[in-house]
N, C-alpha and C positions, 0 to 999 in steps of 0.2 A: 274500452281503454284508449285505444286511439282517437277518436275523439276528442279527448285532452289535449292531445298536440293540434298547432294548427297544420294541418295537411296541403303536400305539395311547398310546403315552405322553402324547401331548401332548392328547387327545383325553380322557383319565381326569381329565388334571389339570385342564383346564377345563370339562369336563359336572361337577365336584365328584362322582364317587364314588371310586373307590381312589384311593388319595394313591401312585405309582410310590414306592418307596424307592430313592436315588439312580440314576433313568434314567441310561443310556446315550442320548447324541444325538448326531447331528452339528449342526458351523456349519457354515450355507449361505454368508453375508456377515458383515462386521462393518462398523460407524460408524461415527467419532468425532464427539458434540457437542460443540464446544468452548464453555469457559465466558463465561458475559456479563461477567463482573466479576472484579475482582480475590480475593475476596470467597467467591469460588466454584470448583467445580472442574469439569474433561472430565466427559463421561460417556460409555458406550458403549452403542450397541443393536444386538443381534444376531438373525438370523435362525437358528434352529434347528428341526430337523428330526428326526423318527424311524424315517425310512423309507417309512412312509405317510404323513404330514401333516406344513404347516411350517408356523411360526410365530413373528412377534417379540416381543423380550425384551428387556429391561433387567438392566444388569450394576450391582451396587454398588459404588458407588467404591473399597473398597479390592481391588480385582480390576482397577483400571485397568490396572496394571503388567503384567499378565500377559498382556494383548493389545496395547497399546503396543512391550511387549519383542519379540512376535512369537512367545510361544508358544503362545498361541493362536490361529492366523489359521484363513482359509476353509477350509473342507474336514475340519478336525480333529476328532476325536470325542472328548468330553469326558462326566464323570460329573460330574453335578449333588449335590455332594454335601448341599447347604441351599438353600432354595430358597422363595418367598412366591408367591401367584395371587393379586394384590389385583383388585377391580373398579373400575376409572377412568370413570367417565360413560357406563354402561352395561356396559363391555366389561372383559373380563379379561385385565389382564397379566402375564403369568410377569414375577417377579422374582429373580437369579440372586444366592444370598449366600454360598453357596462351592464350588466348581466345581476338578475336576483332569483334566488331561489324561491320557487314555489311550492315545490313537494320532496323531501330530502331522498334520499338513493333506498335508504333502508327500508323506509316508508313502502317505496314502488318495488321492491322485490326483483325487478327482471325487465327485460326489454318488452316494449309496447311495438304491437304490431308485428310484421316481418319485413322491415325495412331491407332495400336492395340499394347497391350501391351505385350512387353517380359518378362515380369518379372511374368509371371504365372507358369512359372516354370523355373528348372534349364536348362540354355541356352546348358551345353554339354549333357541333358538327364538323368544324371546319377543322381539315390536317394541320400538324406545325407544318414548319419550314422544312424540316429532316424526314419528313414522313412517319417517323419512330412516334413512339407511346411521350406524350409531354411528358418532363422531368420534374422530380421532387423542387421544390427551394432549394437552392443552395444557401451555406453555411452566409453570405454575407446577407441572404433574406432573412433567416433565422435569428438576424442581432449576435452576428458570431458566436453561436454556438453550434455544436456538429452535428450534421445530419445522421440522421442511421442509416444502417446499410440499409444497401437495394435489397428488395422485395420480387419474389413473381409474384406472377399472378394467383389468384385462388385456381387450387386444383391441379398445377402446373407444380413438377417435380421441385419441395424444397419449399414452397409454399409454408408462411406461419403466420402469425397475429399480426395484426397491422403494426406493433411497437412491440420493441424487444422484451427480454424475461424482464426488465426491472419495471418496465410499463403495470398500471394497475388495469386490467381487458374484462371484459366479459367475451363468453365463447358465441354467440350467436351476435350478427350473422359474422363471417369471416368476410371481410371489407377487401379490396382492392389494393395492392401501395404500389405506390408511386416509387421509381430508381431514384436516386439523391444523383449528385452531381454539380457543379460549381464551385466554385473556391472561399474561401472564407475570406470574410469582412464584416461591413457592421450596416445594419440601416437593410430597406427595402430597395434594391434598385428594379423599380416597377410605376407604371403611369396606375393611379388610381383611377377606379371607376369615372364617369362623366356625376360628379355633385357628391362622394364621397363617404354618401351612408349605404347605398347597396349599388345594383349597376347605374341606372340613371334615373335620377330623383329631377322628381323638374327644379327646373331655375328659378331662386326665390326673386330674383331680379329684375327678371325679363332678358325678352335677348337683346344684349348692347355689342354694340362689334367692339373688339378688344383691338389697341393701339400695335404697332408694328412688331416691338419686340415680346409681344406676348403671343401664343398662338390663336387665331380669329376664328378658330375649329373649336376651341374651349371654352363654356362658358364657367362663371365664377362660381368657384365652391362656397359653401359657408364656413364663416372661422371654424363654428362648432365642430365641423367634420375635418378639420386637418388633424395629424396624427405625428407621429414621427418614421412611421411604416410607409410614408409616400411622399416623394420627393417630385414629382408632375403635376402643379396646382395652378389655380391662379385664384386672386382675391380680390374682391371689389372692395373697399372700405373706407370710410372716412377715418382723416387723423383728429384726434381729438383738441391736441394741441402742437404751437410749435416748439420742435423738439432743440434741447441748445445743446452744442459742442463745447465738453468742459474737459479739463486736463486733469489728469488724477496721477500721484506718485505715491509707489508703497514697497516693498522689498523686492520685487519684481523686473523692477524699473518704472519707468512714467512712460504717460499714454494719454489717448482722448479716447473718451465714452458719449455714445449719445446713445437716448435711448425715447420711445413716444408710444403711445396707444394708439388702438384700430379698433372699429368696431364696424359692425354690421347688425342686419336686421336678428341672426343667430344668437349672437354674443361681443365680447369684446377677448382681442389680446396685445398684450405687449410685443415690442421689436428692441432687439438692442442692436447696436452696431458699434464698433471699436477702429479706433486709426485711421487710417486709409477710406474705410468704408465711412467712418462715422464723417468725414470731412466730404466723402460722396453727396449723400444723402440728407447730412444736415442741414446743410443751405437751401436744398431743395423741396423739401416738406414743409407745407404750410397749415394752419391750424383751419379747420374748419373744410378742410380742400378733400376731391374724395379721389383715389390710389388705385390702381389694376399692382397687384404685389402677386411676385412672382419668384421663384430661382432660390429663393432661402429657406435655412434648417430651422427646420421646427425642434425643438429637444424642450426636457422636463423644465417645467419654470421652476425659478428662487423663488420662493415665496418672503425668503428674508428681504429681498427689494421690488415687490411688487402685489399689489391687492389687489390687483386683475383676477377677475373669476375666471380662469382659465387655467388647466394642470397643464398648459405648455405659452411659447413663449416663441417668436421668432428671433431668428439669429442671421443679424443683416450679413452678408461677405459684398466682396466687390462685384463680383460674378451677379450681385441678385439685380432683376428687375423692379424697380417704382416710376410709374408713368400715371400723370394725372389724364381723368378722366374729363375730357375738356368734351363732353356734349351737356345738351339740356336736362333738365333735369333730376340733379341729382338731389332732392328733396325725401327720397324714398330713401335714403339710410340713414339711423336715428343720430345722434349729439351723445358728449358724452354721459356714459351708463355711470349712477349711482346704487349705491348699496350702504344708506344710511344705518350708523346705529345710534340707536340715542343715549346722549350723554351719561345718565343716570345708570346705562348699562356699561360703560366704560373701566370703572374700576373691576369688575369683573373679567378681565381678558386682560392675557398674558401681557410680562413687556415685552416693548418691540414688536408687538402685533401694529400691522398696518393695516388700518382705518377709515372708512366714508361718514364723515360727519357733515352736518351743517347747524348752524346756529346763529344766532346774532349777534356782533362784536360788540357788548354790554362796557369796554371798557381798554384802552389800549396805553401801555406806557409809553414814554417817551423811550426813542433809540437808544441805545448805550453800546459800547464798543466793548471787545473783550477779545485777549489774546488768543489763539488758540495753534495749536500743533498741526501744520497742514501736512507731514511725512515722516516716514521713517525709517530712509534709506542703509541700509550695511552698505556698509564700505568696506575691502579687505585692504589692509596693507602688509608689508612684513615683519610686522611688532605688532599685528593685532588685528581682531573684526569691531568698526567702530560703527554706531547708529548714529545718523543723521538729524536734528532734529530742526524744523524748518517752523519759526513763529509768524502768525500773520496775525493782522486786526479784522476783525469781522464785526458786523453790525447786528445786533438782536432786536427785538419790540415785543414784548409779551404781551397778548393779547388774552382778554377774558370771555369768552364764548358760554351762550345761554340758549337753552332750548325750552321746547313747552310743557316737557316734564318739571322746571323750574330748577334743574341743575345746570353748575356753572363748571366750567374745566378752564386751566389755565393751556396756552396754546402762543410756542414761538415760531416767531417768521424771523428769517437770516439772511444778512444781504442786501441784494436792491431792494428784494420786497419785502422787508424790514424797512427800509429807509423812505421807500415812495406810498407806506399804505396809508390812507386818512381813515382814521373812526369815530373822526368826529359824527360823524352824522347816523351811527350803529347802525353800520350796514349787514347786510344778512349773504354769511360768508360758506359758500359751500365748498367743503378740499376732500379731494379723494386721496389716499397714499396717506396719510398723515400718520406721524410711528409713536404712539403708546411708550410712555416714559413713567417711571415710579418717584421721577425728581419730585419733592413737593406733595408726597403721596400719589394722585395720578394726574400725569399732564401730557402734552402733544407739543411736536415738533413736525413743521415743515419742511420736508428734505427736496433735491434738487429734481427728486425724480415723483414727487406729490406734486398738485393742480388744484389750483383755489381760484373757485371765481367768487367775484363781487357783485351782489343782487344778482344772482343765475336768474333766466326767466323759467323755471320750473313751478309745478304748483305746490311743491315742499316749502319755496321759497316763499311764496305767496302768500301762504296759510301762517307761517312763522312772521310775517311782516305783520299780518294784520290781528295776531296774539298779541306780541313784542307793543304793539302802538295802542290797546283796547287797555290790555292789564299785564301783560309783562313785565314792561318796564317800572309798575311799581309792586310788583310780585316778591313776596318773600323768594328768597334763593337758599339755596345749599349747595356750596362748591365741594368740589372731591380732589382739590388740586391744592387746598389746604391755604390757599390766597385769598385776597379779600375779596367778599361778597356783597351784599347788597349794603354799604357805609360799613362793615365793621371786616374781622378777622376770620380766620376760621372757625366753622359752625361746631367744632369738637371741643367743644370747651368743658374743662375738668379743672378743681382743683389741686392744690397741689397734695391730698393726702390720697388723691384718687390719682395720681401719676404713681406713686408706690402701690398702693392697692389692687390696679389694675397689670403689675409688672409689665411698664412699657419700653419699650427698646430692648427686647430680650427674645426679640424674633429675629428672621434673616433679615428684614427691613425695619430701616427706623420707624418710624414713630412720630407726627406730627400734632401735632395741639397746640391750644388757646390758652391761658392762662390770664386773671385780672388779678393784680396786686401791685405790693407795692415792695419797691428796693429797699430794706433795711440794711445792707453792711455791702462796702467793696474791699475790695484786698487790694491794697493801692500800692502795696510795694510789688517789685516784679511787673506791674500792669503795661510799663513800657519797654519798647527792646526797637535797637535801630536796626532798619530794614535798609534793602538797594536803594539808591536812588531812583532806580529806572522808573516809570510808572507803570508798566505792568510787570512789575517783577516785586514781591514782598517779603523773599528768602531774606534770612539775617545775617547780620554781615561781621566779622573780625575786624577789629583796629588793629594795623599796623604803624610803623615808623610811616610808609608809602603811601598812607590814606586808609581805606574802608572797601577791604574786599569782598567778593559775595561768590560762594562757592559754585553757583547757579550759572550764573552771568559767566564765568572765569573771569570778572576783571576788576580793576581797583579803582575806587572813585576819589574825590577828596570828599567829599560830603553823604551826607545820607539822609533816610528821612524815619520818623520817628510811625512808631506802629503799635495800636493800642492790644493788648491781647486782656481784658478782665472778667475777674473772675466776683460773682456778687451773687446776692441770696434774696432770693423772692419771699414774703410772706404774706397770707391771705389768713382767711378764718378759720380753716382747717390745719394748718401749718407751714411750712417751711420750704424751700426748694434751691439748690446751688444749680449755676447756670454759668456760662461760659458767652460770652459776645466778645467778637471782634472788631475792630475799625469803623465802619459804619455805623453800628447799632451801641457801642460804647459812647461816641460822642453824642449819640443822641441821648443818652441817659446821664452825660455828666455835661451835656450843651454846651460843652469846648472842643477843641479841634486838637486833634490830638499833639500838633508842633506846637500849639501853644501850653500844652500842660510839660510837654519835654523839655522846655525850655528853661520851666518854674521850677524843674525839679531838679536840675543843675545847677543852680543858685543857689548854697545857703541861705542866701540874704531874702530869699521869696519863699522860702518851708513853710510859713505862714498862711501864705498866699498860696499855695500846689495845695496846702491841705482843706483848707476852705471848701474847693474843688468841691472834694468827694463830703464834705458835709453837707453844704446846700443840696444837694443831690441825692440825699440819703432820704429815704419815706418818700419820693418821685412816686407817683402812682401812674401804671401803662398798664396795655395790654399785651401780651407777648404772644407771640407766636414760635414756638419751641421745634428742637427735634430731639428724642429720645434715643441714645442707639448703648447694646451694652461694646466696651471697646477691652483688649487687652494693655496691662498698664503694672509693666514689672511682675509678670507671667502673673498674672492677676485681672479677673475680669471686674470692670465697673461700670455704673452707668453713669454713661458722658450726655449729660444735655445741653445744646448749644440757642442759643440763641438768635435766630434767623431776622425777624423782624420787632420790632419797639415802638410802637405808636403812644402816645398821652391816651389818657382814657377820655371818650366823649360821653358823656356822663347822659344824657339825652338818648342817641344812639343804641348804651348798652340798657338803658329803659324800656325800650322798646324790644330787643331782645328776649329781655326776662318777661314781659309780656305773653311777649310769640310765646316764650318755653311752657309757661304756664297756659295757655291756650292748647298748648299742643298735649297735655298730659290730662289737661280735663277732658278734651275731645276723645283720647283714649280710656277713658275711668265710664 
């Protein structure tokens, strides 16, 4: 039976010479500390054993679940598969960072072996400083939670289980404990081992002497093995990119944020830094440049703003060390890490998941401006709490991205890199971070804390260049972004008795589709309503004696400008469909401008002329691009379908099409 464990394991890990690669143990007991605050979470401390020696542990919180659950109780043999030996106030404790079961507790019956306990004394020999027996952790090593009372010794009057009645124990062997003592707080204040997985793991590095304010006694950990239980480290890494100082205001107050990636030969992780520090640190970090980081908290990453394969995340303060590593060659730590998914696999994951994609920019619009909300300050005053609300112009470019599965995603850039990017020449665009949106069915956005390079020299890059220029580029497509694809619209094209049929827009999400036909009837009364003058503002406005107010705006114009809102009926071969287009997409279906039909329809003397309009326009054949959603409408639910895009039909184009579709259904038969 012992056998099964590996032997002496526990006894290698703490005398620091071989580092076990994930031992085999058994759990003797397990603990739970429950948390002091709201604030904070359980922890667990387990006894483990290897046959011949036992010894306790601490579990990292995101492994609560798995002893909690009950699949790891007493008795059960597990492989440690990551794992830390920090030193706490003389003494060394295994720290448990990801761990799998082997053989469940039930299974194994009873303890293996007659394991004896190491923790009767210190494992190197050497006395503390008091001479006395080392001390449990105290409550601020434990991540504030409270220690148990002191213990004797085994044998020694008043002697009991190594963890109180509410502990889950087995009775062999009776273990050693350790006196509690120290005061309560949070975090480990402890230097971690020399490399972070057990005593000292050699340096993946080599040895480089470290710059003055770093210790030149320590070499550099790997990302992989930082933790939040050790706050003594140092890191060698390259930054990935340079990081920018931007202002951010939200009901808090305003601030600066920067924030950049690191990687090494382990892994990669994120650093953020706020204020004071972010204005340290920001000017100083260069892309490409490689970093001794030092003095800053590690704690759980956002995953909401970050797709770093990492469950933690550095937390720059002023206090931290970054000192570039100004010797020869720094060629031994890698560029930035991706973690590609391909396109075709996109609508499949949640929104607002952030994304490593790479594809070829098959198609880019022109820039366009658009308002948007930069804050939303409260204000109190003595008549009330009022929201702030702060408009600016920002710059978009939608861009259409192809990979070598043959789907297309639609994908915006905002800003200067919206404004500076070229695609004329469908460059092949790789972005890490990029957030998963359901606009459009599914599309992508570049946010300030995602990283796009152009023509990266990887060989992802490489292989998609020389697809895109063979047969890509005249490759059938299928976009999932519900945009146009290879010359036409999107590829979901249904009639319209197959939009009732299929009850679309009757889910949590709209609904987009194709439609070909043609306008038979608009509703041409009601189709106009005067809006703000502003140009980015389209609320409707009240005439006054004082001009044309706009409830929006709070202010009064003398003028205003006219705003198409109609309403009109698609019919195809199957039947009928009512639709809804606004502004853009009505003037394209009645090829006037909408001031110019406002004008005609104020005149008596031109009713002739306004009506004209919507004749010649009646039987227009397009192809539409729709969205489905059902809305409530006089406590009353219906289905609203709107009208997003209006092209003429290219009659060539959609030939080709009904080709492909027939091609594609014999290939199936």
């Amino acid at each position: 039976m012992v056998s099964r464990l590996t032997n002496n394991a526990l006894k290698k890990i703490l005398e620091g010479g071989e580092n076990p690669d994930k031992p085999i143990l058994q759990i003797l007991s397990t603990r739970k500390i429950p948390a002091q605050s709201s604030t904070s979470v359980d922890r667990w401390r387990l006894q483990i054993s290897d046959g011949d020696s036992y010894q306790p542990c601490m579990v990292a919180t995101q492994l609560n679940n798995k002893i909690s659950s009950g699949e790891i109780e007493p008795y059960a043999i597990i492989c440690l598969d990551k794992y830390v030996c920090n030193v706490i106030q003389g003494r060394k404790i295994i720290i448990i960072i990801q761990m799998s079961l082997v053989e469940a507790g039930s299974l194994v019956g009873g303890v293996i072996g007659s394991p004896a306990s190491l923790d009767m004394k210190k494992v190197d020999g050497a006395p503390n400083a008091t001479g006395r027996p080392p001390q449990q952790p105290s409550n601020s090593m434990m991540g504030g939670a409270s220690a148990p009372p002191a213990m004797n010794r085994p044998g020694a009057a008043g002697s009991g289980a190594f963890y109180n009645s509410s502990a889950t124990t087995v009775d062999p062997p009776k273990p050693y404990h350790m006196s509690s003592g120290g005061s309560s707080g949070s975090g480990y204040n402890s230097a971690p081992t020399q490399g972070g997985w057990g005593a000292k793991p050699s340096n993946p590095y080599g040895n480089r002497p470290v710059t003055s304010a770093i210790s030149p006694n320590r070499d550099p950990h790997p990302i992989s093995s930082l933790t939040p239980y050790q706050n003594k480290w140092t890191i060698r890494v390259r930054a990935t990119s340079k990081p920018q100082v931007r202002n951010y205001s939200n009901s808090r107050g305003a601030g600066k944020l920067m924030s950049v990636e690191f990687v090494d030969k382990s892994g990669e992780i994120r650093a953020t830094a706020f204020n004071e520090a972010a204005d340290k640190f920001g000017p100083m970090i260069e892309a490409d440049k490689v970093y001794f980081v030092s003095k800053a908290r590690v704690k759980p990453a956002n995953k909401q703003y970050s797709s770093v394969k990492n469950d933690y995340e550095l937390f720059l303060q002023e206090e931290s060390v970054i000192e570039e590593d100004t010797n020869s060659g720094t060629t031994d730590l890698p560029r930035l890490q991706f973690s590609f998914t391909p396109i075709d696999q996109l609508s499949a994951l949640p929104k607002d998941t952030l994304v490593d994609v790479i594809g070829v920019c098959k198609t880019a619009a022109d820039v366009v401006n658009i308002t948007t909300k930069t804050s939303n300050r409260q204000v109190s005053l003595s008549i009330g709490i009022f929201v702030l609300h702060t408009l600016r112009q920002v710059s978009k470019r939608d861009l259409e991205l192809v990979d070598m599965t043959g789907t297309v995603v639609s994908m915006t850039l905002w800003g200067t890199e919206a404004e500076e990017f070229d695609g004329s020449s469908n460059p092949v665009l790789a972005v890490k971070g990029a957030r998963l949106s359901d606009f459009g069915g599914c599309s992508m956005s570049v946010l300030n804390s995602s990283i796009m390079q152009v023509n990266p020299d990887i060989p992802d890059a490489f292989r998609l260049r020389g697809w895109f220029d063979n047969d890509g580029k005249t490759a059938n497509t299928v976009s999932i972004s519900g945009q146009r694809s290879s010359g036409g619209m999107s590829t979901s094209w249904l009639s319209t008795s197959q939009v009732r049929d299929l009850n679309l827009g009757h889910g949590d999400k709209p609904d987009y589709f194709s439609v070909k036909g043609f306008v038979s009837f608009f509703k041409k009364e009601n189709c106009l309503y005067q809006a703000c003058a502003k140009p980015e503002c389209n609320k409707k406005v009240t005439e006054s004696s004082m001009g044309y107010h706009c409830e929006k705006c709070n202010q009064t114009s003398p003028s205003f400008k006219w705003r198409l809102m109609l309403q009109s009926c698609i019919v195809d071969w199957s039947g009928s469909l009512w639709f809804t287009c606004f502004q853009d997409q009505a003037e394209v279906l009645l090829k006037r401008k909408a001031d110019e039909i406002g004008e005609l329809r104020d005149k008596p003397e031109q009713a002739a002329e306004y009506d004209q309009i919507f004749s010649d326009a009646t039987f227009g054949e397009f192809t539409f691009r729709l969205r489905a959603k059902m809305e409530m409408y006089n406590d009353e639910q219906r289905l609203k379908v709107m009208c997003v895009e209006a092209i003429p039909v290219d009659h060539a184009q959609n030939a080709k099409r009904l080709i492909q579709e027939v091609q594609d259904l014999l290939a199936r038969t």
